[in-house]
C-alpha positions as CSV (number, residue, x, y, z in Angstrom):
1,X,29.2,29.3,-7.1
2,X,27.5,30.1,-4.0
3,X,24.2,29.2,-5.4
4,X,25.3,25.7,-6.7
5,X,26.3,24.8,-3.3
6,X,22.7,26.0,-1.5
7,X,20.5,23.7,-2.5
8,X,22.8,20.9,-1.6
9,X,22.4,22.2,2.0
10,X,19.1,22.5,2.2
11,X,18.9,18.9,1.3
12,X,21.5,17.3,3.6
13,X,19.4,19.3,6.4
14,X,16.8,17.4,4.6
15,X,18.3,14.2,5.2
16,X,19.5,14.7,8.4
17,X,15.6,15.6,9.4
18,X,15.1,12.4,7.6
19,X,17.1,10.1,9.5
20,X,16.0,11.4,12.4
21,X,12.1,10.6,11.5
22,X,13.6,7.2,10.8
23,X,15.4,6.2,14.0
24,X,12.3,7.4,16.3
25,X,10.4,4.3,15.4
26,X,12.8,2.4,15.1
27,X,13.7,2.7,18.9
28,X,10.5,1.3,19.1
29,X,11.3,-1.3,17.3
30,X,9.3,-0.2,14.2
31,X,10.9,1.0,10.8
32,X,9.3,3.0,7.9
33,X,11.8,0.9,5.9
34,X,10.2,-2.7,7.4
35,X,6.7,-1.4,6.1
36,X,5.2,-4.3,3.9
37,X,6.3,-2.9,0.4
38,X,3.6,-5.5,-1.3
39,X,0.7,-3.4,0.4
40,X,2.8,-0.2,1.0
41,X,2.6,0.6,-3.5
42,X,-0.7,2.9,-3.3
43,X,-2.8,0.7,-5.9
44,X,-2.2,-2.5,-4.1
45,X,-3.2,-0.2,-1.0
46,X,-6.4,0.7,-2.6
47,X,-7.2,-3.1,-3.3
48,X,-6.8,-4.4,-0.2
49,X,-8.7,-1.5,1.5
50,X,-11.5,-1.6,-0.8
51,X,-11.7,-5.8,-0.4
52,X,-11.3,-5.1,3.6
53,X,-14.7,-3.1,3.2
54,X,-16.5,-5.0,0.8
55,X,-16.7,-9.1,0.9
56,X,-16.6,-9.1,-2.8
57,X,-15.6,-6.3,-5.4
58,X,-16.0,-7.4,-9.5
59,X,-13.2,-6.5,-12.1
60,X,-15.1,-3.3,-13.0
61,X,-16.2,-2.2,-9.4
62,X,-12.0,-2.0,-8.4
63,X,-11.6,-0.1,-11.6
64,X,-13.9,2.3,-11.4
65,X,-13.5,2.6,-7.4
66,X,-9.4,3.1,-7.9
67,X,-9.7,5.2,-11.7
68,X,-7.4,3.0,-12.6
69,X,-6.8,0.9,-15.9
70,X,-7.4,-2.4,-17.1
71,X,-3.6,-3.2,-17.3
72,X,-2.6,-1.7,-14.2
73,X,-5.1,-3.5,-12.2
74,X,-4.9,-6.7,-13.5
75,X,-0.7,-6.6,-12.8
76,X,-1.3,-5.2,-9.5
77,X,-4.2,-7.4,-8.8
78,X,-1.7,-10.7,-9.6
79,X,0.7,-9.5,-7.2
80,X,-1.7,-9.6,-4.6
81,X,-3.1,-12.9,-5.9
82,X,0.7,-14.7,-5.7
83,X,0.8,-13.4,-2.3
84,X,-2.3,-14.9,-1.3
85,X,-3.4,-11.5,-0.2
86,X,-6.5,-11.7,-2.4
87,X,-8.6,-14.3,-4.4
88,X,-9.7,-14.3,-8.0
89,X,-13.3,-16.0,-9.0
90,X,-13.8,-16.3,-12.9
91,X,-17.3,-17.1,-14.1
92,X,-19.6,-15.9,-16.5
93,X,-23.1,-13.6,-16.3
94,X,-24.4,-14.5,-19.6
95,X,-22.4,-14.5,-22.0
96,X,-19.8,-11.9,-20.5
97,X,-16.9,-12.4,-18.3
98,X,-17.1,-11.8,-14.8
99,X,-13.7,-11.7,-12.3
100,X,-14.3,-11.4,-8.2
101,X,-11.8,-10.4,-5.9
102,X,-11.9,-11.0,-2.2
103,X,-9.4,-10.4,0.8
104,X,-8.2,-13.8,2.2
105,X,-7.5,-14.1,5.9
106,X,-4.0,-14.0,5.0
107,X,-5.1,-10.5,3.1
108,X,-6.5,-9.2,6.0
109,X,-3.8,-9.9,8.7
110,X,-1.3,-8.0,6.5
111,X,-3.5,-4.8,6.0
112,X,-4.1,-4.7,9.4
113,X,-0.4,-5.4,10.3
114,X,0.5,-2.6,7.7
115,X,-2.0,-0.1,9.5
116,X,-0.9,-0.7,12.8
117,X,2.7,-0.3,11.8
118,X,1.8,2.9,10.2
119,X,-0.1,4.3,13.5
120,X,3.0,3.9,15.1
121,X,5.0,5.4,12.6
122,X,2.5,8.5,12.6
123,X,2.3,8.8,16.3
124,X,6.3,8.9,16.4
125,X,6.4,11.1,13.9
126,X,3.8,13.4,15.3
127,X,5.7,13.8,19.4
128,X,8.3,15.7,17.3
């Protein structure tokens, strides 16, 4: 019975440590929790990093860059779109289809928003 009961300690310590990582930054005013979750998802990160670096990146180039599929990017890609994070140029080279991201200002303002408010989180983290 003993045994059952362990592991349940070892997380509410868990949680306790937790909450305490939580509260730092928010004494300064900054919470893990008020991270931007549209940027925060790690393939949305990717896109707006990799658009921050580049002016343009094609369809293909995010793919291949992120190892991601056709599917996935295109739904993450979207959400960023709707957001006005990123832009979306159709055309054609030839006869195939071509798609160009780039970050907006709008874009670039949040990543940089996002960063900052993870520095913080990191240094408030890291005085522990």
């Amino acid at each position: 019975m003993a045994g059952k009961h362990a592991p349940a300690r070892r997380e509410r310590i868990g949680e306790d440590q937790a909450a305490e990582t939580l509260r730092r930054p928010i004494e300064q005013g900054l919470s893990p929790l008020d991270l931007d979750r549209l940027i925060h998802e790690r393939l949305r990160l990717g896109i707006v990093s990799a658009l921050a670096a580049n002016d343009t990146l094609t369809f293909n180039d995010l793919k291949r860059l992120l190892r991601t599929t056709d599917g996935n990017l295109s739904v993450h890609a979207r959400k960023l779109e709707e957001a006005e994070y990123i832009t979306c140029r159709k055309s054609l080279a030839g006869r195939l289809p071509r798609t160009e991201y780039r970050l907006t200002p709008t874009g670039r303002r949040a990543l940089e928003h996002y960063l900052q408010h993870m520095e913080a989180i990191i240094k408030a983290t890291r005085k522990s």
